[in-house]
Structures are given as C-alpha cells and as structure tokens.
N, C-alpha and C positions, 0 to 999 in steps of 0.2 A: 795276479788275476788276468794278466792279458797273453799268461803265456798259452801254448799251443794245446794243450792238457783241458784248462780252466774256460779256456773260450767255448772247444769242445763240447764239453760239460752244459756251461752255461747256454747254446744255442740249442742243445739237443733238449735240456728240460723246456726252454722258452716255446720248441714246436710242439713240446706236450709226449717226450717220449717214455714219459712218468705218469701222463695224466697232468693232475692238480696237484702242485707238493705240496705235502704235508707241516710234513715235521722234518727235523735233522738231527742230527747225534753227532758228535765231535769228541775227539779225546787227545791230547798230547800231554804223555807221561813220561818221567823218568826219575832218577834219583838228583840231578840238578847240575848244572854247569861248572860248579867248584871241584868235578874230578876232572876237567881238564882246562880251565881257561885259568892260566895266573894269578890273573888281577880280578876274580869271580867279586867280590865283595859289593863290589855296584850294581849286580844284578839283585841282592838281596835289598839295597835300600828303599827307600821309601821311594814311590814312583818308577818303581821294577816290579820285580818278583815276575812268578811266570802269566800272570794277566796284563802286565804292560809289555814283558820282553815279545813273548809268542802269540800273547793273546791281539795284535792287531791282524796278525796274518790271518787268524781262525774270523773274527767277527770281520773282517774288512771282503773274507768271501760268503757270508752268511746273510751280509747286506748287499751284495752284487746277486745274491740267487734269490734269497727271499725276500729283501725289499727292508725300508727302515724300521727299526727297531722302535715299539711301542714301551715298551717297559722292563724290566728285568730282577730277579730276586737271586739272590744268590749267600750260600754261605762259608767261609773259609777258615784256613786252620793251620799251624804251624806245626812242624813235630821238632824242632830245639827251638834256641834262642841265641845258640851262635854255633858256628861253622868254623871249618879249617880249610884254606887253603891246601891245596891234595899235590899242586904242580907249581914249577917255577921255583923262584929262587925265593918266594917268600913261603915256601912249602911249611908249613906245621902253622902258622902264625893263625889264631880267631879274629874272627869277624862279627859282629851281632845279624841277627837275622830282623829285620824291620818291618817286614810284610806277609800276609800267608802267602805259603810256599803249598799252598794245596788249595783250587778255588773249583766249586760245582757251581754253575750257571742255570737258573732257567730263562728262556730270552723267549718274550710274545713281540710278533711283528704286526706292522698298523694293516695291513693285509692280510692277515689272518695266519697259522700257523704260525708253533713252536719252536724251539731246537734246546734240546741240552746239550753243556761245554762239561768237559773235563779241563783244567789246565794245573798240570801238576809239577813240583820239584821233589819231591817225598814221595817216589814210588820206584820200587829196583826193577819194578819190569821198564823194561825200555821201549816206548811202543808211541810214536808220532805218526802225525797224520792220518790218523782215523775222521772220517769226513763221509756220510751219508744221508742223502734228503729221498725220502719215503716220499710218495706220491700214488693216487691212488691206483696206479696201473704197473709201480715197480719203484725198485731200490737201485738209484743210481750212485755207486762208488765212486768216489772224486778222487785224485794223488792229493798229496800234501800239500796246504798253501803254503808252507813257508819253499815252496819247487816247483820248477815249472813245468816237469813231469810224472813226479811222485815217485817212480820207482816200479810204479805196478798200473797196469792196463786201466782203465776209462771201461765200466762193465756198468749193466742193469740186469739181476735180480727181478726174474718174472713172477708172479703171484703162483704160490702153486693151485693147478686146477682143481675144483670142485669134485671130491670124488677119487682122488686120487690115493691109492695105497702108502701105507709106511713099511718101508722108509719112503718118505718125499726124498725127489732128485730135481734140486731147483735146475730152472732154467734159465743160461745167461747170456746178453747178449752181448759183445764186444764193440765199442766208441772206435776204440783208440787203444794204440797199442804198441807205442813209439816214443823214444825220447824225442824230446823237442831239440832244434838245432839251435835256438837264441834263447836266453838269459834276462839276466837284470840290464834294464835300462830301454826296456819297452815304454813305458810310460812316459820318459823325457821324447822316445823317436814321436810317438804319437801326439803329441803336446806340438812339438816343431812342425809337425805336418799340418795341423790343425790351423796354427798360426800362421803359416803360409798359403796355406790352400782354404782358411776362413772355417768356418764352425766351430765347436767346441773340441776337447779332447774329457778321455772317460775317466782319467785317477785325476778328478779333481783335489780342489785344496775341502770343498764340502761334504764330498766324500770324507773324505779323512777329518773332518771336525766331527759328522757322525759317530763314527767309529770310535771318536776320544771319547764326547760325549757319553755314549754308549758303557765303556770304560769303565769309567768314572763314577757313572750310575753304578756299576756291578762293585765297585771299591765301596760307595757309600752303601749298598745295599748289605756288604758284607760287615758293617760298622753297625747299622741302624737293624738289621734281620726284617726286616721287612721290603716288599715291593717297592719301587724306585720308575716314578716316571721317566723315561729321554727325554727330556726339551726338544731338542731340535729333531731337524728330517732330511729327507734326501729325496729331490725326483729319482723318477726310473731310472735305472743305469744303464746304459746302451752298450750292445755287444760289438767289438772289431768286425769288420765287414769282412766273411768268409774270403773273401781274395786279399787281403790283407798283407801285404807280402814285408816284411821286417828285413829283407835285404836288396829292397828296391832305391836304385838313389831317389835321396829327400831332395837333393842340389843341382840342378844343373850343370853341367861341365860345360865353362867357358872357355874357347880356344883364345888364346893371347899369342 
C-alpha cells in the first residue's frame, strides 16, 4: 500500500477525483498454488486457503481507501477434499484440503459503502488483481495489491454522458503509468523515519489487527451463513506525503 501505484490511487480518490466512492469489486482467481510451489500443502490448511494467503493484500487495501470494515457476510466452497502435489520432488503425493478454496465476500464499512471479494483457488482462468472503487463521478482502476505497480496503468473511467449514442466510447483518464522503482520494505523505511524524526508511521500493528479481525469475521461468516460483526476499528489512515522520497538517506553520514 505505500508503494508508488497505491499512494497514487489513494491521494487522487482522497481529492475527490471519483467524487464520493462508492462501492468496490475485487477479484483474485486461479486454479491454486500446488501447480507450482512444492510444499503447496500449507496453503490448503486450516488458517490458509486463499482468504488468509491473498486475502490480506486485497482487504488491507480496501481498508486504507475505504475506511474500517463494519461488518461482512460471506459464503465459501470447496471443489475436492484432497490435492496432489503437481512439482518438486514430492510430485504425485495427496494432500487434504481443510479450508474453502473458493470464498465471495460482501464487506459494508463504518463509513458507509460496500465492496465485493472474489478470492479463489478453484478457477482455471487466471486472473489477479482486479481492484475498482466506483465513485459517483468515475471508476478508478487500481494495480494489484499484492505489487507495487500492477502491471497495467492507474486509469478512471468517466461516466458516460447523458445522451450519448451506442455504441458508448468510455472516457479515460490516466494516474500513472509507470513502474515503480522500490519494492518491499517501504513500511520498515517509514517506521525508522517516524521513530527518528517523531510521529507515527502508517502500516501500523492496528492496521493489521483490523485486517485479521476482519478475516476472521469472513471465516466465521462462511461457517455461521450469516452476517458477522468486526469488533474492532481503525482511525483514518494517512497517505505518504507526495514528496516522500524512498531513496533519501534516513542516516546521517558521520565523518570519523
């Protein structure tokens, strides 16, 4: 969330280049990690599958754009009960499957607006990082959060105008349109700055208790079928200050 893509994103809906967001739609699909990781078997255990593996990337940006999470309902589904290994040297050997491998979300935030999740292992289209927050003056395309620049351009989706003939030719506007230059380990720099230079830093640890919480609810929701309070909350989350430089010395250089 604090890479160059996701800040983007998040300062340009914060001036309102959406309007009021709405709602969001998220989807990360595929057939599952046991066609290429060895040892896949611990992604299927209990406290995995694809709502604990992927699913913090998807909700940990859903609560930095649209605010804490009020409630959630959700229902899930398996399609076996054991797996094989596909690679590595334990190739052929089963596995049991202990979690749905297939979870749809609906998530209401204490601030008003929705979002529905896809989070899938049991789907052959291959298709990650789908991420859009509707707002009432346009559709802004977000990269993938589990990357700090998706792959594909920072765009909004203009309404089309009133009156307008079919075919509609939406109109789009370009964010961002660049890979970013830094990576993992934004979070530890801005943590270190914070603690030397005094104020807070933004990937807190309450951040990420939300986010479990959050979770957790969507686990028991998909157990109970029914809506699921979050207990806990999270103040507002503050954006990286546009000058923000990630390759600026944090240290002094002392001559000896």
């Amino acid at each position: 969330m604090l890479g160059t893509g996701w800040q983007t994103a998040k300062r340009a809906i914060e001036a309102g280049a959406i309007g009021t967001p709405l709602t969001a739609v998220t989807s990360m699909q595929w057939q599952g990690p046991d066609v290429f990781h060895p040892n896949a078997s611990f992604l299927y255990a209990k406290g995995a599958g694809p709502l604990f593996d992927i699913g913090p990337y998807y909700f940990t940006a859903l609560v930095h754009l649209l605010g804490p999470i009020a409630s959630v309902v959700a229902t899930g589904s398996k399609s076996r009960d054991t797996r094989s290994l596909v690679v590595g040297p334990n190739a052929g050997t089963d596995f049991p499957v202990e979690v749905p491998t297939h979870v749809s979300v609906l998530t209401a935030f204490e601030q008003g607006g929705n979002a529905q999740s896809l989070l899938s292992f049991d789907t052959p289209l291959f298709r990650h990082g789908v991420f859009e927050v509707n707002g009432t003056e346009g559709t802004i395309v977000l990269p993938d959060p589990n990357t700090f620049g998706g792959g594909h351009p920072i765009r909004i989706a203009r309404p089309i105008p009133v009156g307008a003939s079919w075919p509609f030719e939406q109109e789009w506007e370009t964010l961002l349109d660049e890979e970013p230059t830094v990576g993992r380990g934004l979070g530890v720099l801005d943590m270190a700055r914070a603690i030397r230079g005094g104020g807070s830093h933004i990937a807190t640890g309450h951040v990420g208790y939300h986010v479990l919480d959050a979770m957790v609810a969507v686990e028991e929701s998909v157990e109970r079928r029914s809506f699921v309070e979050v207990e806990s909350t999270v103040a507002p989350i503050a954006s990286l200050p546009e000058d923000f430089d990630p390759l600026a010395a944090t240290l002094e250089t002392v001559a000896v």
